[in-house]
N, C-alpha and C positions, 0 to 999 in steps of 0.2 A: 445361405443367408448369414453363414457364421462369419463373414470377412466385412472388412469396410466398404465396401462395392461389390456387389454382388446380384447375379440374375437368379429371377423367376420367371423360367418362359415358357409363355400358354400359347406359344404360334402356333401351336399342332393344331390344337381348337379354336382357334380365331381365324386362320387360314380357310379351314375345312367350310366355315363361314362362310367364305369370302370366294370361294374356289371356282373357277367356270369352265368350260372346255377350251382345249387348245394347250399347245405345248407353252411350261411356266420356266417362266426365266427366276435371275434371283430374287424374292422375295422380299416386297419394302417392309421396314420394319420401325417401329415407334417405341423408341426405349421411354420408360415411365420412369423419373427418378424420384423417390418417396424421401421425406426429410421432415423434422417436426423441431418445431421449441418447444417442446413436452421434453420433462425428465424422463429419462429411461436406465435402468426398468422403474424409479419410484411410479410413474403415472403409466407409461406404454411400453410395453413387453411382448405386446400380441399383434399381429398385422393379420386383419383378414381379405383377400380379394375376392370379389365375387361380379362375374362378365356376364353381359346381356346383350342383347341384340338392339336397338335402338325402340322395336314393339314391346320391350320388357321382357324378350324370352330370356331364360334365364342358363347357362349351359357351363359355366365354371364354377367352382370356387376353391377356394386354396387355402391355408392360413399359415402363417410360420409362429412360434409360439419364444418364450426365453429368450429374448432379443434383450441387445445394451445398449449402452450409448453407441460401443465402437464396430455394431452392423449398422447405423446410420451415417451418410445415405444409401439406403438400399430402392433396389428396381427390380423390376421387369420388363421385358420385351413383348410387343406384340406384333404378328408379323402379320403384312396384310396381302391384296392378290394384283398379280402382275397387270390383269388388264382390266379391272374394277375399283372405285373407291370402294373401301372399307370402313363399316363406322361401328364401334361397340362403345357399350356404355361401362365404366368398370367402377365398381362401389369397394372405396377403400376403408375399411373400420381399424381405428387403430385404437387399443383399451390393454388394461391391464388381465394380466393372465389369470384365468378364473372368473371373470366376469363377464359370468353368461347368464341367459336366460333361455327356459326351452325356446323352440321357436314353433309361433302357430298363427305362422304366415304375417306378411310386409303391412303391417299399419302404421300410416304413417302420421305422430303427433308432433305435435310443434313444444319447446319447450314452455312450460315446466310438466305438462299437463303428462309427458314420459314418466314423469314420478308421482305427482297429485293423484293421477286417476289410468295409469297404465289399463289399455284393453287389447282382446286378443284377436288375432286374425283370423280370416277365414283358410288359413291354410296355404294360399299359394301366393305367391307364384313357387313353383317344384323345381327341382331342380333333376330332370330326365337327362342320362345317360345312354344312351346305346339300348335304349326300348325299358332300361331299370330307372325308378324313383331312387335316388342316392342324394336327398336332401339333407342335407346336415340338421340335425337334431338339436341342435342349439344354436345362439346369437348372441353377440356382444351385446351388454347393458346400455341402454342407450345413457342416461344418466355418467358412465366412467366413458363415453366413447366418441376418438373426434370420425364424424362420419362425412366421406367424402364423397361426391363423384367425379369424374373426369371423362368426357366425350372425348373419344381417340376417333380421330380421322386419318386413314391413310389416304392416301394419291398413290394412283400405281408407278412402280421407279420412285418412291419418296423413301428418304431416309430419315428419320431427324428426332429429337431427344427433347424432352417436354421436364422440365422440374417441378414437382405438385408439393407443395406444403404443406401440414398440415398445422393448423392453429390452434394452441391452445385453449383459445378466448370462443372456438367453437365447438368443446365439449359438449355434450349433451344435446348437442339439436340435429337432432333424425335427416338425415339425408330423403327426398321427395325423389322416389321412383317415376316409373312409367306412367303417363305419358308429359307428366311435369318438368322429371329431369333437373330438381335444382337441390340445393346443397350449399353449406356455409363456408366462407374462406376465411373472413377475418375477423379483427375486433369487433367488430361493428355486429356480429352474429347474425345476419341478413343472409339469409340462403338466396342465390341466384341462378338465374337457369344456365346450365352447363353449355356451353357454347363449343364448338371442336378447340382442342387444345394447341398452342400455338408451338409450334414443332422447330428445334433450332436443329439446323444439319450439323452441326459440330457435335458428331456422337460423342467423342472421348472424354472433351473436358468434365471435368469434376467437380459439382460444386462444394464449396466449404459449410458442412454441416452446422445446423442452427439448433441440434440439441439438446436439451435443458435451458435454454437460456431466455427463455418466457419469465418475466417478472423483475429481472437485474436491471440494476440502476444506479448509478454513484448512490453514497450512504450519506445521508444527508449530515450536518454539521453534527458534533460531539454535543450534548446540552450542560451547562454549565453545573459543578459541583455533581454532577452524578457521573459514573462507569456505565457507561450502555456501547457494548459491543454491536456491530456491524450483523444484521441478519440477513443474509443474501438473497432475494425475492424467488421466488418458484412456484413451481406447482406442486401438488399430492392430493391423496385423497381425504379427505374430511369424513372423519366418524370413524367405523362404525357406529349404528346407533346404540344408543345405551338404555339400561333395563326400563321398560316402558316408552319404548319410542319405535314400534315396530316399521318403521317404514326407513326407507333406503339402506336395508339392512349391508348393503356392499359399500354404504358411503358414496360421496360426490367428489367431482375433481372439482377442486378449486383453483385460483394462482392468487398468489401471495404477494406483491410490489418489496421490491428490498425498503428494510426501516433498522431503526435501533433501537434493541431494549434493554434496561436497567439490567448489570449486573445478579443484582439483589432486588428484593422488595424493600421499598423505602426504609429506613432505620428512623430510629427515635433521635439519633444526633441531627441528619439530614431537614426533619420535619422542625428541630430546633432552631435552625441555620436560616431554615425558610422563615420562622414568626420571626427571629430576633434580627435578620441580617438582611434577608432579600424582601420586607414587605409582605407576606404571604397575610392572609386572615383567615383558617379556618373556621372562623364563624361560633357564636354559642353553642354546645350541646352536640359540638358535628364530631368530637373523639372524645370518648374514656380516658380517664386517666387512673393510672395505677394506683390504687392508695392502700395495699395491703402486699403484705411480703410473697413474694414468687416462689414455691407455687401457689396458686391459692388453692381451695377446697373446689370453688365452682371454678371449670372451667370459662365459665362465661364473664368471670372477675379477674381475668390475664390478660388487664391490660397493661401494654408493656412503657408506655407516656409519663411522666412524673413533672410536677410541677416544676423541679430544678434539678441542674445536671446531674448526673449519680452515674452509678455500673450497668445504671440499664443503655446506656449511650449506644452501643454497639446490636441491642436488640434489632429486630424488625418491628417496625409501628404494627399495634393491633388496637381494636377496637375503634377503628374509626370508618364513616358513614360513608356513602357510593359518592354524594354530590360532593363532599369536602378531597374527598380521593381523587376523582378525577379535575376539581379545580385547581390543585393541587400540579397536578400533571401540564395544565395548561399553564399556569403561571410561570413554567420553567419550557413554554414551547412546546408539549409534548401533549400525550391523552392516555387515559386507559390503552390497553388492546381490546382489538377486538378478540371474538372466540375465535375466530381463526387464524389470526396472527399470535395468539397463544399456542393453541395448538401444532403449527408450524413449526414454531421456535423450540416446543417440547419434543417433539417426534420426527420431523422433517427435513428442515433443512441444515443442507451439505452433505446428507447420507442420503445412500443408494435408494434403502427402502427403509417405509416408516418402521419407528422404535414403540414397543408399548414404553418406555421409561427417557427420559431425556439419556441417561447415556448406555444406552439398548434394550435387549429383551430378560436378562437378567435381573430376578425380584429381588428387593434390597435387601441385606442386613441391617440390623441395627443403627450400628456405624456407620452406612453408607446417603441416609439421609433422616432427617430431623422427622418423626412421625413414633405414635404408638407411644406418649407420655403421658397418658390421660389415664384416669379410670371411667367407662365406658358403662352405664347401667351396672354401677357394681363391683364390674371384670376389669382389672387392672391392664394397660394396653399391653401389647408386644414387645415396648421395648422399654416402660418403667422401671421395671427391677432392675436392668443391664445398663439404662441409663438414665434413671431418673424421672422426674415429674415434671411436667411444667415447660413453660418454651424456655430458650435460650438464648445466649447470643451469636451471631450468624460469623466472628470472626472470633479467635481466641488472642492472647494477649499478647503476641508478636506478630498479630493483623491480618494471620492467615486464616483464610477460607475451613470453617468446622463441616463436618460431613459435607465433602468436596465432590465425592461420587458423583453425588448427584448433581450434575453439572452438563451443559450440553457442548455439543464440538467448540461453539462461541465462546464459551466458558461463562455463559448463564446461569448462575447457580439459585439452589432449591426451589426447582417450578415443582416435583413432585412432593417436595416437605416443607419443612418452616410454618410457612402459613398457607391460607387457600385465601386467593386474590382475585379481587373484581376485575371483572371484564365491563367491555361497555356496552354488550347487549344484553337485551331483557331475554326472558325466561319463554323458550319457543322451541316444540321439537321443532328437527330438521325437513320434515313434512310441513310445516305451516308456511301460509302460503307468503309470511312474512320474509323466510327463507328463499322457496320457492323462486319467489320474483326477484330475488338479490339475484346481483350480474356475478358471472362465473369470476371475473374480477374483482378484491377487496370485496366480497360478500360481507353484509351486518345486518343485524336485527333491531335498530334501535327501538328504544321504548318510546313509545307516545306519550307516557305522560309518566308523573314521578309517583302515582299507584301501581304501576308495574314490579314485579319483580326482578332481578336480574342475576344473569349468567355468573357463578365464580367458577374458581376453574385451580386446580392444583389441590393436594392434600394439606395436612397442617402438623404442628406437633403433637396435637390431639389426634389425630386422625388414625384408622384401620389402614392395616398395608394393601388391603384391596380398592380403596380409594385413593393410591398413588399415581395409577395404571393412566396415563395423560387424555385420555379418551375421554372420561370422567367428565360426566358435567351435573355441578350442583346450583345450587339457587340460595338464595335469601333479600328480604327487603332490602328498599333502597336506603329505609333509615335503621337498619342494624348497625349495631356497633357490636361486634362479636372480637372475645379474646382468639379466637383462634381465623379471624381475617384482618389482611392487609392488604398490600397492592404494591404493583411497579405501573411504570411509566413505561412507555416508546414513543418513539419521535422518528415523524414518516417527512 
């Protein structure tokens, strides 16, 4: 399974199946070619097969484990008997390494109710050996898992090679056993009943692998007077949960659509450009304005806006409100992010596997992003004395990028510092059913009304280095106006 084509072959026990009396010529065979638009390993690393008889017995299973992009497409062979059709039924899971769950027996739920209200089986169907119970002791998550079937039909003397996809867009919905037999293929996430697999005699050919490539899409136009770099669409998984959100503790696969987002969090010159140049109206009362020298005493008086041009030009906007932020975004084409288009763009994508930090798993210094300038209940932050109080501004006076570290492959800078910036969903663990029923595709939470609270997302210059970590997810009203929140844009 370590090559780019490569067999797994279970003829020994498919045959034995299949086998009748009378002397056996060469055995037909049905090559199974497996292929995904899931990243790998960020989403699938784990292939499991597991072969049954068309009654549901159940007599194989297999898994290969540390898979990449470049063991995709991978196969197996099934061989069947010279003078009988042969029909098995074979259930492919394909999930990330590690995400299991014990296993106590096939129940089968329909999404989301796999994570809402997960229940446990009576045990079987077993998987009997040679008069030994050798069922494997655990199962892929169904939530991280695209689960498949595929009906192989041999004809005796048939040869022929079947390509089985798996789709991203059918994460999480449970493949329907015995005597149902059905299972999701595409976007559309509608499981259908397994029909025998249509078998092309042209064993050799190879097809051209389709994986990672779920969610790419030309990047749509530049938006005028802002840097927003191109974010490649994909999949990964979303979450872990975070402290008080005990449920889906392994996270959910998502897929992401390619979009573009803001360099920077909007700056104070930018937000100037918009009132005095492009027509914008943020409205009475929807942002703070600075009117005391930086730093102040309270944090919650940094704000970085000034009636008329000054040195704060080059800041990032703070203290302005959800509804003015994201008008804001639309006037120039764009919106908030969602939480998961945030989270993607921090941790995700164009790396293998997710990052806890936009540029890896290394915890910051100082110097390598804007956080820890507060005094905190008293306690002077982390990185006050070494660099000061107070926010700053996001470029230095030869226009270059200040604590640059923190920057993602796109060259996205301070999603872990600067400021912590709205998103455009309301405030919802990853269990509510608000979630829940969002499609595996651009999943959102929006808020139903403007009582709601909502999602931010990033740390700030006030903030503790344990709330850098991109997972993170905080809250505040819709009508705060906090020194230490701002926002970007993207435009899908």
């Amino acid at each position: 399974m370590k090559q780019p084509f490569s067999y797994l072959t279970m003829s020994s026990a498919v045959f034995a199946l299949a086998c009748s009396a009378g002397t056996l010529g060469p055995a037909p065979e049905a090559l199974i070619v497996i292929d995904t638009n899931l990243p790998s390993p960020r989403v699938i690393s784990s292939v499991r097969f597991d072969v049954y008889k068309s009654d549901g017995t159940w007599f194989e299973s297999r898994s290969e484990d540390n898979l990449t992009a470049k063991n995709f497409p991978l196969s197996f062979s099934v061989a069947g008997s010279t003078s009988v059709s042969t029909t098995v039924m074979v259930r492919i899971r394909a999930f990330a390494n590690g995400a299991l769950r014990n296993y106590t027996g096939n129940h089968f739920q329909p999404w989301p109710d796999t994570v809402a209200s997960p229940q446990a089986g009576d045990g079987l169907p077993r998987l009997i050996v040679g008069g030994a119970d050798v069922t494997p002791l655990t199962e892929p998550l169904p939530e991280l898992t695209v689960d498949r079937v595929v009906n192989v039909t041999i004809a005796p003397n048939q040869h022929g090679r079947a390509v089985v996809r798996l789709d991203g867009a059918c994460v999480g919905h449970m493949a329907e056993l015995a005597p149902a037999w059905t299972s999701c293929h595409a976007a559309d996430a509608m499981r259908v009943r397994e029909e025998p697999a249509t078998l092309d005699a042209d064993m050799n050919r190879r097809p051209t692998s389709m994986v990672g490539s779920i969610g790419q899409s030309t990047c749509p136009p530049a938006p005028k007077g802002h840097v927003a770099p191109c974010v490649t669409g994909g999949a990964f998984i979303l979450g872990p949960s975070t402290a008080g959100e005990p449920a889906m503790p392994k996270g959910r696969a998502v897929v992401v659509p390619t979009f573009r987002m803001m360099s920077t969090e909007v700056t104070v010159a930018q937000m100037r450009t918009a009132i005095t140049a492009d027509g914008f109206h943020p409205g009475d009362g929807s942002m703070g304005v600075g009117t005391v020298p930086l730093p102040p005493d309270d944090p919650n008086e940094a704000c970085t806006m000034t009636y008329a041009p000054g040195p704060r030009e080059s800041f990032a906007l703070s203290c302005i409100k959800y509804d003015p932020a994201r008008r804001y975004c639309n006037h120039y084409g764009g919106d908030l992010p969602t939480e998961v288009e945030w989270e993607f763009a921090a941790t995700s994508a164009d790396r293998d596997s997710k990052t806890q930090y936009p540029w890896g798993d290394t915890p910051p210094k100082c110097t390598d992003a804007i956080f820890g300038r507060a005094s905190l209940s008293g306690v002077p932050g982390a990185c006050a004395q070494e660099m000061g109080y107070g926010p700053i501004a996001i470029v230095d006076d030869n226009g270059l990028a200040l604590a640059a570290v923190d920057t993602t492959p796109q060259g996205i800078l301070h999603l872990a510092g600067g400021l912590t910036e709205w998103t455009r969903d309301a405030v919802a663990p990853w269990d509510d059913r608000c979630w829940l029923d969002a499609p595996t595709i651009s999943p959102s939470c929006a808020p139903a009304d403007a009582t709601k609270k909502m999602r931010l997302r990033g740390g700030s210059w006030a903030s503790p280095n344990g709330t850098l970590v991109s997972t993170t997810r905080l809250e505040g009203p819709q009508t705060a106006a906090n020194g230490g929140v701002g926002f970007r844009c993207v435009f899908r």
